[in-house]
VOSELUM-89053 format. One record per residue: x, y, z of N, C-alpha, C in turn; residue in three letters. Coordinates in steps of 0.2 Angstrom, whole numbers, plus 5000, padded with zeros to 4 digits. Each point is the difference from the previous one (the first is absolute). Layout:
REM residues N
XYZXYZXYZAla
...
//
This chain:
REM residues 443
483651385088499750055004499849975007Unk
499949934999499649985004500649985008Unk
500549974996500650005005500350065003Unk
499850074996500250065002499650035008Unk
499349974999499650025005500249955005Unk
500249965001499949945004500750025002Unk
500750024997500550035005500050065004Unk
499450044997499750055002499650005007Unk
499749975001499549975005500449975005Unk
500549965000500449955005500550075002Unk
500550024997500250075002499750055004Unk
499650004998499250045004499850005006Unk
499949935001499949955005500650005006Unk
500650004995500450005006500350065005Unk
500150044996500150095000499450005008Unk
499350004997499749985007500049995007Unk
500249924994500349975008500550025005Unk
500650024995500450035004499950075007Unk
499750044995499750065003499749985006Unk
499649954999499449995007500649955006Unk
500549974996500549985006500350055001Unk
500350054999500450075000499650035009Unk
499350004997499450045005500049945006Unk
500249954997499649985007500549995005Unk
500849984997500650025003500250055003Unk
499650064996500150055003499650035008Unk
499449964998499550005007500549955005Unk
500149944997500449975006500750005004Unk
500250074999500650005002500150075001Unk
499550044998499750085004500550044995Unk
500250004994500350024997499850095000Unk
499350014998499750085000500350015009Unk
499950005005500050015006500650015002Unk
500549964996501050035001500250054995Unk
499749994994500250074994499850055005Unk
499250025002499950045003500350035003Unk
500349945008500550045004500550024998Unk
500349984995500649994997499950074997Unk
499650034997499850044999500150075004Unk
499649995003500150055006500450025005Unk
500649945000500850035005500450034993Unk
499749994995500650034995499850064999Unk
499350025001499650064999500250065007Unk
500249955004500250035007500750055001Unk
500249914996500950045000500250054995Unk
499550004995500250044994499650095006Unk
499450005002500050075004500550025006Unk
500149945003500650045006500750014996Unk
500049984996500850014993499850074999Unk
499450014998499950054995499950085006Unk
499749995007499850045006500750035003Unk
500749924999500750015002500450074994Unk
499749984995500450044992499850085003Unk
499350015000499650065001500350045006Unk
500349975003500450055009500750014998Unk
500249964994500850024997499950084998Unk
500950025001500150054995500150014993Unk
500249924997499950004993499350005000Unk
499549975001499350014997499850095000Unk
500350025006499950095001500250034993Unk
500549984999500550034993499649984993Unk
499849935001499649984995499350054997Unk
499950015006499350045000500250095001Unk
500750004998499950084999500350024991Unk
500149944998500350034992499249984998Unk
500150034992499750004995499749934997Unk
499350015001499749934997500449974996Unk
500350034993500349964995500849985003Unk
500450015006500549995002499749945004Unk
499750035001499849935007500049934997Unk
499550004995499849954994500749964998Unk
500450055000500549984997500649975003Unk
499950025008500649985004499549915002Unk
499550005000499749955001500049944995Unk
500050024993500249984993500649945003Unk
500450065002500749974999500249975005Unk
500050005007499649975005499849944998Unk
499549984999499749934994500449965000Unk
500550054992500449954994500449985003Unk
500550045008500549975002499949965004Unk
499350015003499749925004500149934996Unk
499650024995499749964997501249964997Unk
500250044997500649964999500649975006Unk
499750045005500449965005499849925001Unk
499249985000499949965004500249954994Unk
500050014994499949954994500850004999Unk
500350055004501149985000499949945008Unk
499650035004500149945004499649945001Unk
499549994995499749934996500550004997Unk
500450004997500649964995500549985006Unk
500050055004500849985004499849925005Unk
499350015000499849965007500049924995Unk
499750024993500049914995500549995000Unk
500750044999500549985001500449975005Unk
499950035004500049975006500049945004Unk
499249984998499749955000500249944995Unk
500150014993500349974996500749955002Unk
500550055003500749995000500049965008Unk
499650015005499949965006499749945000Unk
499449994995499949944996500449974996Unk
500350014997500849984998500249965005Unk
500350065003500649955004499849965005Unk
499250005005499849945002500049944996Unk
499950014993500149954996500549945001Unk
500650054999500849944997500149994996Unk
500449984996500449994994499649944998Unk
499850024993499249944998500449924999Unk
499849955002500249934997500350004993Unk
500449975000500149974991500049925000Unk
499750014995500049925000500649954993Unk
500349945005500549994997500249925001Unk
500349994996500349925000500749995004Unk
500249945005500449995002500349934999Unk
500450005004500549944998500449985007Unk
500249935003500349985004500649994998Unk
500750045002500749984998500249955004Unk
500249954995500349925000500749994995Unk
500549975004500449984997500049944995Unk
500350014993500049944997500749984998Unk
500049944997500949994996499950034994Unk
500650035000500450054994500449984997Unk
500049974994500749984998500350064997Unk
500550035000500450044999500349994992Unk
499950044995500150034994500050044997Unk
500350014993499950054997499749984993Unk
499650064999499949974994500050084995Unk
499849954993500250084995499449964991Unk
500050054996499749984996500649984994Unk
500049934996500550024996499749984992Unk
500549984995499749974992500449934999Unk
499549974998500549944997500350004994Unk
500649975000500250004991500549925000Unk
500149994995500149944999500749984998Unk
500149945003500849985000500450014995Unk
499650004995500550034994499250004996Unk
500150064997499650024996500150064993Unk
499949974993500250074997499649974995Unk
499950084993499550014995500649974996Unk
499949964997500549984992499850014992Unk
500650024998499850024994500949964996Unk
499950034996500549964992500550064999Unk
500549974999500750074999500150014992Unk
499449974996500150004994499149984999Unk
499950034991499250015001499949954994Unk
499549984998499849954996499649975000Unk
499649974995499349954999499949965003Unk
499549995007499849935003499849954997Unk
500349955000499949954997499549955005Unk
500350005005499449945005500250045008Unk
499549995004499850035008499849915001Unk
500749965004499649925002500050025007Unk
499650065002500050005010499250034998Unk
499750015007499250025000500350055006Unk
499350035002500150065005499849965006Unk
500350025005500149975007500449945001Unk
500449974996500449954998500450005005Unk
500349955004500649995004500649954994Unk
500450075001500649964994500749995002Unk
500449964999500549985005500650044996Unk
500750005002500450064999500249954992Unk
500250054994500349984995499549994995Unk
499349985002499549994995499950064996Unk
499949964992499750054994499350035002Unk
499950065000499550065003499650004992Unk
500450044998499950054992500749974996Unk
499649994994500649964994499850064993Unk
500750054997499750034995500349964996Unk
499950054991500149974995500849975001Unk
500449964998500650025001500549954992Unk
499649994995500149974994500550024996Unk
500150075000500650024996500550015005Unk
500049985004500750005007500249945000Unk
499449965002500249934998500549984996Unk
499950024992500349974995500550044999Unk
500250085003500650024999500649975006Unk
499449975006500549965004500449954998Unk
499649954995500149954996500850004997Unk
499850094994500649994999500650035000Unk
500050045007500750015004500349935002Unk
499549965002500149955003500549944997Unk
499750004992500549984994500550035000Unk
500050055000500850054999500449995006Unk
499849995005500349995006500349924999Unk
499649965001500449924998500550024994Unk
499850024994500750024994500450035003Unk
500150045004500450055002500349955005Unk
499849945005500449985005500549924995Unk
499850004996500149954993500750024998Unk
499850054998500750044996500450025006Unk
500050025006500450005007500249945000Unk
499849955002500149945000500649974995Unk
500050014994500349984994500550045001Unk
499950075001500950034999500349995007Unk
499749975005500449995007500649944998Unk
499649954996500449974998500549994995Unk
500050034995500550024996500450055003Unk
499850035007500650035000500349975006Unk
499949955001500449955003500549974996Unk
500050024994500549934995500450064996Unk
499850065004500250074995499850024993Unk
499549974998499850034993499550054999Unk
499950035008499950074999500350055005Unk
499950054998500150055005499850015007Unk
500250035006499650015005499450044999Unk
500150054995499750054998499249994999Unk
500149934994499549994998499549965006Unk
500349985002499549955005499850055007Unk
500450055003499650055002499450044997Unk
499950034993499649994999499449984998Unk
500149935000499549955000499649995006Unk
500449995004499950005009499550065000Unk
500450065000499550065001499349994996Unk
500149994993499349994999499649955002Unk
500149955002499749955003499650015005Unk
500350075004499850015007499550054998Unk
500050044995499850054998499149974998Unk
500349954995499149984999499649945004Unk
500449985006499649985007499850065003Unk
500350075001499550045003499550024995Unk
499950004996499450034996499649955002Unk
500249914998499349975003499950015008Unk
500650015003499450005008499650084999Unk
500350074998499650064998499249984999Unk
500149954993499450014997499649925004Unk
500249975004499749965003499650055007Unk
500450035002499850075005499350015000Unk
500050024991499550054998499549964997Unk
500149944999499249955001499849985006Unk
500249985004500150005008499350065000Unk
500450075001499750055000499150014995Unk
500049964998499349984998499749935002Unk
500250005005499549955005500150055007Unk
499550005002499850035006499849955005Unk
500649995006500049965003499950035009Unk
499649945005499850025006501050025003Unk
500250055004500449985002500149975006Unk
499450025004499949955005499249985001Unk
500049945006499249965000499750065004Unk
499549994997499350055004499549994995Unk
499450065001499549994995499950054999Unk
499750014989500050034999499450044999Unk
499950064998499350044999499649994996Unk
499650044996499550024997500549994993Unk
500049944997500250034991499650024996Unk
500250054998499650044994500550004993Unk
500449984999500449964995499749954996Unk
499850014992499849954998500549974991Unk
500049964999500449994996499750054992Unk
500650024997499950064996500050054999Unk
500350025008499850075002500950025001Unk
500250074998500550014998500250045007Unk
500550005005500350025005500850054999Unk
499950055003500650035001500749985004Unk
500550054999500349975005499750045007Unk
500049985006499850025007499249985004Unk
499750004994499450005003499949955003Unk
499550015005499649955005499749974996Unk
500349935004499649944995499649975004Unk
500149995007499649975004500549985007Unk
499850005006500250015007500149935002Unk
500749995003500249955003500150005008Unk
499449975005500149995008500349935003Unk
500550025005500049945002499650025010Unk
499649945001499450055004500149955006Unk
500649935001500149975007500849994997Unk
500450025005499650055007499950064997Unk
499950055005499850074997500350065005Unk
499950064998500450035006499550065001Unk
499950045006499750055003500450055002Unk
499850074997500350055000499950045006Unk
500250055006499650045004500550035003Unk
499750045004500550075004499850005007Unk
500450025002499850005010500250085001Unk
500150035005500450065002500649985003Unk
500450064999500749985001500050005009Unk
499450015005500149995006500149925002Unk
499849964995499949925000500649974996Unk
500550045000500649964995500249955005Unk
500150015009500249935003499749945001Unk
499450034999499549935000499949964996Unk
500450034993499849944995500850004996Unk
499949894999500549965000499849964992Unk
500550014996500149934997499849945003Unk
499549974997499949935003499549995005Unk
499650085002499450005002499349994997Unk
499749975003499249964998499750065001Unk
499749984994499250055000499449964997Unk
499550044999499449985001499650034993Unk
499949994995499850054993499149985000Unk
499650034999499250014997499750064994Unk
499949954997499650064995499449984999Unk
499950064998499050024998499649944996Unk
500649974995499849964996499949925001Unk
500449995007499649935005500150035007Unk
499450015000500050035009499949965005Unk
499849964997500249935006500549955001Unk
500550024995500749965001500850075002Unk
500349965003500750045001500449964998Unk
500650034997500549974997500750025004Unk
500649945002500450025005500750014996Unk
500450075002500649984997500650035002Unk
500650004998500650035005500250074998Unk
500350055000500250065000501049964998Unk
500050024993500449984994500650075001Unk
499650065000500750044999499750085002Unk
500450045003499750075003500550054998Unk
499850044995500250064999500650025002Unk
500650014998500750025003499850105001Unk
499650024998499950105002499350005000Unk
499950045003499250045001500050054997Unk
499250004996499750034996500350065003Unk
500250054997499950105003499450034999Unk
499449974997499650034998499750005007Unk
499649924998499549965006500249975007Unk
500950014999500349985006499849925004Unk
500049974992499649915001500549984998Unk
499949935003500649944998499649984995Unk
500449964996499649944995500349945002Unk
499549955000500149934999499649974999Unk
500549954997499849944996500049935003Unk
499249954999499849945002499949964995Unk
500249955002499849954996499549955003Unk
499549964994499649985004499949924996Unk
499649965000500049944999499450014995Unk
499849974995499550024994499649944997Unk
500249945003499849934998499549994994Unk
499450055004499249994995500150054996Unk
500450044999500050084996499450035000Unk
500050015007499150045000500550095000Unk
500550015003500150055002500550044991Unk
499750044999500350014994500250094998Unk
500750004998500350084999499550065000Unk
500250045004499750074999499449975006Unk
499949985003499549995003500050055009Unk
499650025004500250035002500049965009Unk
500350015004500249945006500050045007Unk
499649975005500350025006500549965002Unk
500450045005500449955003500250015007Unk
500149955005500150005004500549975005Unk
500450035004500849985001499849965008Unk
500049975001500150005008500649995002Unk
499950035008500550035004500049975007Unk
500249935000500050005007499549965001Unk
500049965009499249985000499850035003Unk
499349995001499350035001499950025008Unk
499950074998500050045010499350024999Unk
499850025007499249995004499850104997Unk
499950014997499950085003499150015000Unk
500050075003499350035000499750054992Unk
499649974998499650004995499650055001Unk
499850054995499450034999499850034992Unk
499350004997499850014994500550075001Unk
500050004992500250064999499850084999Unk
499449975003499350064999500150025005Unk
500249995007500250005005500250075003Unk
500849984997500450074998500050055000Unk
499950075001500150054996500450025001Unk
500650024994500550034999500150074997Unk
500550025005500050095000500650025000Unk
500550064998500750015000500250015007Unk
499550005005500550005006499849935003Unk
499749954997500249945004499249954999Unk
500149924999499449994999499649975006Unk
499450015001499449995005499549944999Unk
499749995005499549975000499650015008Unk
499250004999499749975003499949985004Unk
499950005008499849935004499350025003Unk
499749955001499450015005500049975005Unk
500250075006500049985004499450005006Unk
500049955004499249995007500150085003Unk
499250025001500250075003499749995006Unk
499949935002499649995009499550015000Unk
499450034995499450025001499649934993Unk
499150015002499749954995499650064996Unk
500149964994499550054995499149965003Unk
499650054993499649995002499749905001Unk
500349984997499849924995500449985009Unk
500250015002500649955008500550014997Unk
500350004995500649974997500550055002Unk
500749995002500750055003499950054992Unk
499850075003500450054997500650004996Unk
500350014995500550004996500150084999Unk
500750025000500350074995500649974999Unk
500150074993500750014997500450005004Unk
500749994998500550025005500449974993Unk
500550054998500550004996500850005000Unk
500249944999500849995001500650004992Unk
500450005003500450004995500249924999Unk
500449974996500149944997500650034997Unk
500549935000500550004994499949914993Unk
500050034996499849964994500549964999Unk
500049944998500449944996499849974996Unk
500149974996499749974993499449974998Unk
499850014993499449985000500049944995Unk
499349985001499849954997499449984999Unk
499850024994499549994996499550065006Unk
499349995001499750075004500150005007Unk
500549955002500350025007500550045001Unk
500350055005500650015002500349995005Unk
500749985001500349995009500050065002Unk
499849975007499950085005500649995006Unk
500750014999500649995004499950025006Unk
499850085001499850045006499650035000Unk
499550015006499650045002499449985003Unk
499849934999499449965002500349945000Unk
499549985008500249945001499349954999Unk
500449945001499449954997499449985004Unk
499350004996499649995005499750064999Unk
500150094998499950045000499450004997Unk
499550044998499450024995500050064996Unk
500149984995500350064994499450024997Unk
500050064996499750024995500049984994Unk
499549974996500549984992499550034997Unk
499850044999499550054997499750055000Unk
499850074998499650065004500450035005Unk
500849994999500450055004500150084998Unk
499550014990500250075002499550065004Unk
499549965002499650035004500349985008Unk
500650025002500149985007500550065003Unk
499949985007500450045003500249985007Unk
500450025003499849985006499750005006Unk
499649985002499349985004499549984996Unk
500050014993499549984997499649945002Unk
499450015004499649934999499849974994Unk
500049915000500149964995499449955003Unk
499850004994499349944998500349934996Unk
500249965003500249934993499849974997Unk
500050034993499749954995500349954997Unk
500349945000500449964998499449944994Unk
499550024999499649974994500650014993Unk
500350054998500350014995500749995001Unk
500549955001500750025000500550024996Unk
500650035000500550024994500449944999Unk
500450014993500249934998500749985005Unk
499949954999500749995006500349934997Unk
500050014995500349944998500849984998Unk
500449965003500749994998500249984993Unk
499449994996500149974993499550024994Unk
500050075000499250014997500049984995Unk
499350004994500149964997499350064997Unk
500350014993499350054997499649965000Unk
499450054998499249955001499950014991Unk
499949964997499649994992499650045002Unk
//
């Protein structure tokens, strides 16, 4: 309560004091003595208006109709007064409003710019492709049977012929054994009738034959040498192999995937170009390959072999690189950039790609051009003025600017869609767009 009265009081006090400067302002600046006259030329002009209306013959005619007519032409009289001045109080804020305006000018934007400079270009193409590996295949057994022993581990580099997978192969064995017997008695008894039929004590008949069978029970043992062979699963070439899940005991069909054999130096890259670039690319051309999986290393390799037809779908070449794999860091299925170069390295004019604005009838940019005049800071005036550009290749967040701007110029790289031309520009260059040749994601 007691705070109540105490804001009470100073409130109080002030209201007063205002009042009493209000009054004393008003003594000193004679404020009653102009209202007054002020008073009395309105009082003036309102009776000679009023003595001018009285010697009309509208006021005659006012004063010959019926009180309740009279009341009423005056009524209405009023309301159209009173609507005209309030359609002419709107027309005159409008007025005002729109003249304000255009003293104004086209408001500033504010924007980031850029000094167009030449740099060197090395001239390429590039394209995304996949790596796969110089000989690569799933292996499996053309015949199915009990694993007896897996002597490789997973990630094993194993050279070409080596025992992989060993199945049962005991009763093959031993029936190999004994074709094997019949086959020696079979070339025995050939043998023996060759030469009794040399001295004529037999027949040709019979010694053919013998011969035939001889020959008969050496293909069963190569057959059935075959089909032990076919229970040893052998690398057919050097690489390394995958993830074994093969354990000895475990029974296998015929076909199935037993485990993946890569061979991963060299290696080759797979990729497509558009068919507008079939002259530019050679057998025997260098490239440049990076993947995601060492971003700081590139691998260098030649261009091996290029599609004899183009796709009908995508209207792409394919080709095929090869590359060098020393460390086997690069491994199948992985996915690759890659990069041709073409020629050496020309001067062009650079600009971010934000730069830009591209539209069906042609792309634009930006210039800030001097308007001769100082803002308010001293600083040369800047406006829009917007030209046309023809575009060349890009790279990374830059692109070449072949025609339209010359070097040295002051470009806009940002806050062109609030532009036009004469637009005045405020530069803000604290924030730039990325303009980098080699970007590189941020973690």
């Amino acid at each position: 309560m007691k705070l109540l009265e105490k804001i009470k009081a100073k409130v109080t006090a002030a209201a007063v004091a205002l009042w009493a400067w209000a009054l004393a302002k008003a003594e000193e600046w004679k404020l009653r003595e102009k209202l007054i006259a002020l008073w009395e030329k309105a009082k003036g002009l309102w009776a000679r208006l009023r003595e001018r209306f009285m010697q009309t013959k509208a006021y005659a005619k006012l004063q010959a109709m019926t009180p309740l007519r009279r009341r009423m032409i005056i009524m209405l009289c009023g309301v159209f007064l009173l609507l005209g001045l309030i359609f002419g109080f709107n027309q005159l804020k409008t007025f005002m409003i729109k003249h304000f305006i255009a003293g104004m000018g086209l408001p500033p934007a504010t924007v980031s710019t850029l000094v167009v400079s030449s740099t060197e270009w090395q001239p390429k193409l590039s394209s995304v492709g996949n790596v796969r590996a110089y000989r690569g295949v799933e292996l499996s057994t053309e015949i199915g049977g009990l694993v007896q022993t897996v002597p490789i581990k997973s990630g094993m580099d194993v050279k070409e012929g080596e025992l992989l997978i060993k199945l049962n192969d005991a009763s093959d064995v031993a029936q190999l054994n004994s074709l094997k017997a019949l086959a020696d008695l079979a070339k025995v008894i050939n043998e023996r009738d060759r030469q009794q039929l040399a001295i004529q004590a037999i027949s040709k008949n019979v010694f053919d034959t013998s011969k035939a069978d001889a020959a008969s029970k050496q293909a069963q043992v190569e057959q059935q040498t075959a089909l032990v062979a076919k229970k040893n699963l052998k690398a057919p070439f050097s690489g390394r192999v995958g993830i074994v899940m093969i354990n000895p005991g475990q029974y296998v069909n015929p076909g199935d995937k037993l485990l993946t054999l890569q061979t991963l130096d060299p290696i080759f890259v797979d990729f497509n170009l558009p068919q507008s670039n079939a002259a530019q690319i050679q057998v025997g051309q260098e490239i440049v390959v990076t993947t995601d999986a060492f971003k700081d290393a590139s691998f260098i390799g030649k261009v091996t072999a290029v599609s004899p037809k183009v796709d009908t779908n995508t209207r792409n070449i394919q080709i095929e690189a090869q590359l060098a794999n020393p460390d086997k860091k690069i491994l199948p299925g992985m996915f690759a950039n890659v990069n041709i170069k073409l020629g050496d390295e020309v001067k062009l004019l650079t600009l971010p790609q934000t730069a830009v604005t591209y539209n069906p009838y042609g792309s634009i940019v930006f210039i800030a051009k001097p308007t001769g005049k100082k803002d308010k800071q001293g600083n040369p005036a800047l406006e829009a003025q917007q030209v046309f550009v023809t575009t060349g290749p890009t790279r990374g967040d830059q692109v070449a600017i072949l025609k339209g701007v010359e070097e040295g110029a002051t470009v806009v790289t940002s806050g062109q869609l609030k532009l036009k031309n004469g637009t005045p520009l405020i530069v803000n260059n604290k924030v730039q767009p990325s303009n980098s040749p080699n970007p590189q994601p941020q973690e």
